[in-house]
C-alpha positions as CSV (number, residue, x, y, z in Angstrom):
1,X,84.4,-106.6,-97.8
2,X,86.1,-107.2,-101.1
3,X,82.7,-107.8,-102.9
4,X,82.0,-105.0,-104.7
5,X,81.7,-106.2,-108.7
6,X,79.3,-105.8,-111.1
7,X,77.6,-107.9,-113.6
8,X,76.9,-106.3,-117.3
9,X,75.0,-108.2,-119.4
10,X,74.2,-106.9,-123.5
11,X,72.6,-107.8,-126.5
12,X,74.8,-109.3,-129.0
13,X,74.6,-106.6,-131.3
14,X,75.9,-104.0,-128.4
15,X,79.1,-102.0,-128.1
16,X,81.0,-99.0,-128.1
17,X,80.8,-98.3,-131.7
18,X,77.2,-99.9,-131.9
19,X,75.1,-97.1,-133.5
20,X,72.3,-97.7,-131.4
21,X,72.3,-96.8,-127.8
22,X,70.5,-99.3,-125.6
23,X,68.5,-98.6,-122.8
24,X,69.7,-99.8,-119.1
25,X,68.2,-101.4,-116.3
26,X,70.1,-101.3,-113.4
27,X,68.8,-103.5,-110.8
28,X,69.6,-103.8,-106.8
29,X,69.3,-107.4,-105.2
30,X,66.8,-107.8,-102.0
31,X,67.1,-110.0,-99.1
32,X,67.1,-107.7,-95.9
33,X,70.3,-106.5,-96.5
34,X,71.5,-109.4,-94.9
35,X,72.6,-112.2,-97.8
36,X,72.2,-112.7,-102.0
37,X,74.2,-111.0,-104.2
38,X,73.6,-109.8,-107.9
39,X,75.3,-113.0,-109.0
40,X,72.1,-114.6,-107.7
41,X,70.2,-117.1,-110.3
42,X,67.0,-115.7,-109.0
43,X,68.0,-112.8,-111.3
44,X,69.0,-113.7,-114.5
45,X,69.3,-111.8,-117.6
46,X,68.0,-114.0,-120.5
47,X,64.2,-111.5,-120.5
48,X,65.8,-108.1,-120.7
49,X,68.9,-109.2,-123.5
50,X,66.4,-110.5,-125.1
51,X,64.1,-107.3,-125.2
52,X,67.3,-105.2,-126.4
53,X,68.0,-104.1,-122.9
54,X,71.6,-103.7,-121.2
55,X,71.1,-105.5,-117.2
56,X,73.3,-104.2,-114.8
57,X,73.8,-105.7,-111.5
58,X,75.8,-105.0,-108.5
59,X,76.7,-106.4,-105.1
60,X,76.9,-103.9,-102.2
61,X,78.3,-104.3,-99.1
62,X,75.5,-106.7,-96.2
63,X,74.6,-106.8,-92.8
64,X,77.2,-105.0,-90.6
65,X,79.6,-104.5,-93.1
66,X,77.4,-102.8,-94.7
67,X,75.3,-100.8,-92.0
68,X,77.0,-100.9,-88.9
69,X,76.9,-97.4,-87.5
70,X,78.8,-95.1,-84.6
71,X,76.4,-92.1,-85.4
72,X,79.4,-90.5,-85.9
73,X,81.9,-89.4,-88.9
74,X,84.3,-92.5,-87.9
75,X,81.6,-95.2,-88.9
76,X,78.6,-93.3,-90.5
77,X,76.4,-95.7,-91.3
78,X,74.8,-97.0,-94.7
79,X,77.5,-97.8,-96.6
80,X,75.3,-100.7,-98.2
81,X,73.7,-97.6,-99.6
82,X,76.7,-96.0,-100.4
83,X,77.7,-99.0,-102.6
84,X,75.1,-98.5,-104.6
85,X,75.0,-95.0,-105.4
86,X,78.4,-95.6,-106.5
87,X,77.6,-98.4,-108.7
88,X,74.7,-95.7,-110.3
89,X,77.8,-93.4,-111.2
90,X,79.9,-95.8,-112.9
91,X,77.0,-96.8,-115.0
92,X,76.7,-92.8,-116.0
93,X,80.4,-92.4,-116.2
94,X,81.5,-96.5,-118.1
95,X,78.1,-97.6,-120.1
96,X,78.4,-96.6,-122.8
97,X,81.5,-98.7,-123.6
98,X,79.1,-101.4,-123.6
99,X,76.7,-99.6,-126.1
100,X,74.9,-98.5,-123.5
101,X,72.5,-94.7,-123.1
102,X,72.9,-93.2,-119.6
103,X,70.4,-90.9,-120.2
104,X,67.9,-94.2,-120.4
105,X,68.6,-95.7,-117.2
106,X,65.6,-97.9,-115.4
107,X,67.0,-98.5,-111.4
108,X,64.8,-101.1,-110.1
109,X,64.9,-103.6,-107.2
110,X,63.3,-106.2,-105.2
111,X,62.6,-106.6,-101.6
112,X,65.1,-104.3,-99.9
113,X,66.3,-103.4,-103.6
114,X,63.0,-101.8,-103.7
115,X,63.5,-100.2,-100.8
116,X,67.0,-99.3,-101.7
117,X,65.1,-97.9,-105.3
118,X,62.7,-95.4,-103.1
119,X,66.1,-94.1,-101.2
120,X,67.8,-93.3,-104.2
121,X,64.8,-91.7,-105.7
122,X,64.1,-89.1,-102.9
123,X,68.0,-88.8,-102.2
124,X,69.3,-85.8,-103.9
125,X,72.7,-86.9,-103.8
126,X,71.1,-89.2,-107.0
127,X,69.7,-87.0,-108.4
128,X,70.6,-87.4,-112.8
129,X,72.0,-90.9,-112.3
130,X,68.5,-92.9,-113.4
131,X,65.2,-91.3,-115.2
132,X,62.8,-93.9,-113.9
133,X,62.3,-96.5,-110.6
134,X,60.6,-99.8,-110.5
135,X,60.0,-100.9,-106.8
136,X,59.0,-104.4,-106.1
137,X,58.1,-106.0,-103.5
138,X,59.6,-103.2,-101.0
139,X,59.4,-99.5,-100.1
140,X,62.0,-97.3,-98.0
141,X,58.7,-96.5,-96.0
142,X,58.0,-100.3,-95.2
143,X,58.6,-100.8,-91.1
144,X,61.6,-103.1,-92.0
145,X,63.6,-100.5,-94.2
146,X,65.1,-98.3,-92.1
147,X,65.9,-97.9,-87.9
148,X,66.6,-94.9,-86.1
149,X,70.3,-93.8,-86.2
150,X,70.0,-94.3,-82.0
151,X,69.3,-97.9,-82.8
152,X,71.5,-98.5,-85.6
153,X,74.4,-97.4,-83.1
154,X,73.3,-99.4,-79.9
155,X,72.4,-102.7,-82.3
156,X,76.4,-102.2,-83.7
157,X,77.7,-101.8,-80.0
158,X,76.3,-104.8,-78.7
159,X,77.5,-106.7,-81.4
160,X,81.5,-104.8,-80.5
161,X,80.5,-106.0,-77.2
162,X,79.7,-109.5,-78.3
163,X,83.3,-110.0,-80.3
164,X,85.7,-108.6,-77.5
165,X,85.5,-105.0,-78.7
166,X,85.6,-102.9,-75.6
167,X,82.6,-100.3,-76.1
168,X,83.8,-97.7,-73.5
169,X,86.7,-96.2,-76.0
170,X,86.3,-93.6,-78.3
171,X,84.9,-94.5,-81.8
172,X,87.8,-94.4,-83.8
173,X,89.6,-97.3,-81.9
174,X,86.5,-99.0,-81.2
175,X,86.4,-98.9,-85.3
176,X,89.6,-100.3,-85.2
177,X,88.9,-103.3,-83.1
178,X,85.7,-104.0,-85.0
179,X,88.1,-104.1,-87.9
180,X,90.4,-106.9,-86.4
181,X,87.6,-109.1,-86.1
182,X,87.5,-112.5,-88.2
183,X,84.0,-111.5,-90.4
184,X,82.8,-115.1,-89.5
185,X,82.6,-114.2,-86.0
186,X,81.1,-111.0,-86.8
187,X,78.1,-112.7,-89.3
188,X,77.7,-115.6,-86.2
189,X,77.3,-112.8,-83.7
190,X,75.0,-110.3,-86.1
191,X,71.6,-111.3,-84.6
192,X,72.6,-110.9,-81.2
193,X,72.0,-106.6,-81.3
194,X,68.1,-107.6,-82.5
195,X,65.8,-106.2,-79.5
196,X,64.1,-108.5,-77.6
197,X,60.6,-108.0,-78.5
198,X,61.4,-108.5,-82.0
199,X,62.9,-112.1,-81.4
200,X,59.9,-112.7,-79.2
201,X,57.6,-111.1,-81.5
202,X,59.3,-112.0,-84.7
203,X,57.9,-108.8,-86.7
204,X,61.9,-109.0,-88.1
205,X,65.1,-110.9,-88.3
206,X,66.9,-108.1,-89.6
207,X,69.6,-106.8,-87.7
208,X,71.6,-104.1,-89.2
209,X,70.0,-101.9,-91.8
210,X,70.0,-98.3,-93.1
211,X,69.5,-95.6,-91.0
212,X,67.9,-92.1,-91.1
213,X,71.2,-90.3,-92.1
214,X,70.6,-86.4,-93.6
215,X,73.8,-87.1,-96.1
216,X,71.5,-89.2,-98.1
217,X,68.1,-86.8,-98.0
């Protein structure tokens, strides 16, 4: 999990003591919350640098690292999420070091960034981190974006199940075997929670994403 870094790209002319403030655009990489990151060269820079714009991107945490979820308080659930509304404060509390305004902040995304986009902009708990969205190419309300919490937790214990974890203990040492786990054999085992009728069907070959979770709404 030690992936969380950030990309800031500015204008030559930006800084700290730079007397104009540029505006942001703080962007959230797609790909099912599975793989990608923001160091992706799907997403470079050169456009907005050269339009006098600051580009921030940001990893955040994938697959079950990321959204693996007891239902509980011991493994909640979204921290993909999480990530990234953490990333939004840093950008409020550090850009303007870099010349940057963080009262003109553009969050937008692609794919599940865009979906990741929408979340943010109902979620009050972001709420003064970003003036306006862009969502491409994905919506928090698409079919893919989000599972019931009741399938978020069954999809995570059949994949304890699946790397020796024994599923009958309580969650905090069920946690703590998940957490002993080589993350290879984790990743290789991932698609194993997907439902049957969606490998059948193949409407989706995502397997752990965001849940309905009231501490982001």
């Amino acid at each position: 999990e030690d992936c969380l870094f950030m990309n800031v790209f500015t204008p030559i002319n930006a800084s700290a003591t730079s007397t104009t403030k540029y505006p942001v655009m703080a962007f959230i990489h797609g790909s099912g919350y599975t793989v990608s990151s923001s160091s992706s060269l799907l997403y470079g820079p050169d456009f907005l640098v050269n339009q006098s714009v600051i580009l921030v991107t940001f990893n955040y945490r994938l697959g079950a690292a990321g959204f693996l979820t007891l239902g509980s308080k011991v493994a909640p659930g979204n921290l993909g999420l999480t990530d990234t509304l953490l990333a939004l404060k840093w950008i409020q509390r550090d850009i303007a070091a870099f010349g940057g305004d963080p009262n003109q902040v553009t969050l937008f995304g692609e794919s599940a960034g865009g979906a990741a986009t929408i979340s943010h902009y109902l979620s009050p708990q972001s709420t003064g981190l970003f003036v306006r969205a862009i969502a491409q190419s994905g919506s928090a309300l698409s079919d893919w974006a989000v599972i019931p919490m009741a399938e978020g937790v069954r999809r995570s214990r059949v994949l304890a199940q699946a790397v020796g974890c024994n599923t009958n203990q309580n969650d905090t040492m069920l946690l703590t075997c998940l957490q002993t786990v080589n993350i290879t054999n984790i990743v290789n085992n991932q698609s194993i929670s997907l439902p049957a009728e969606d490998m059948i069907s193949g409407t989706t070959n995502l397997r752990f994403l965001p849940v309905l979770d009231t501490s982001l709404t």
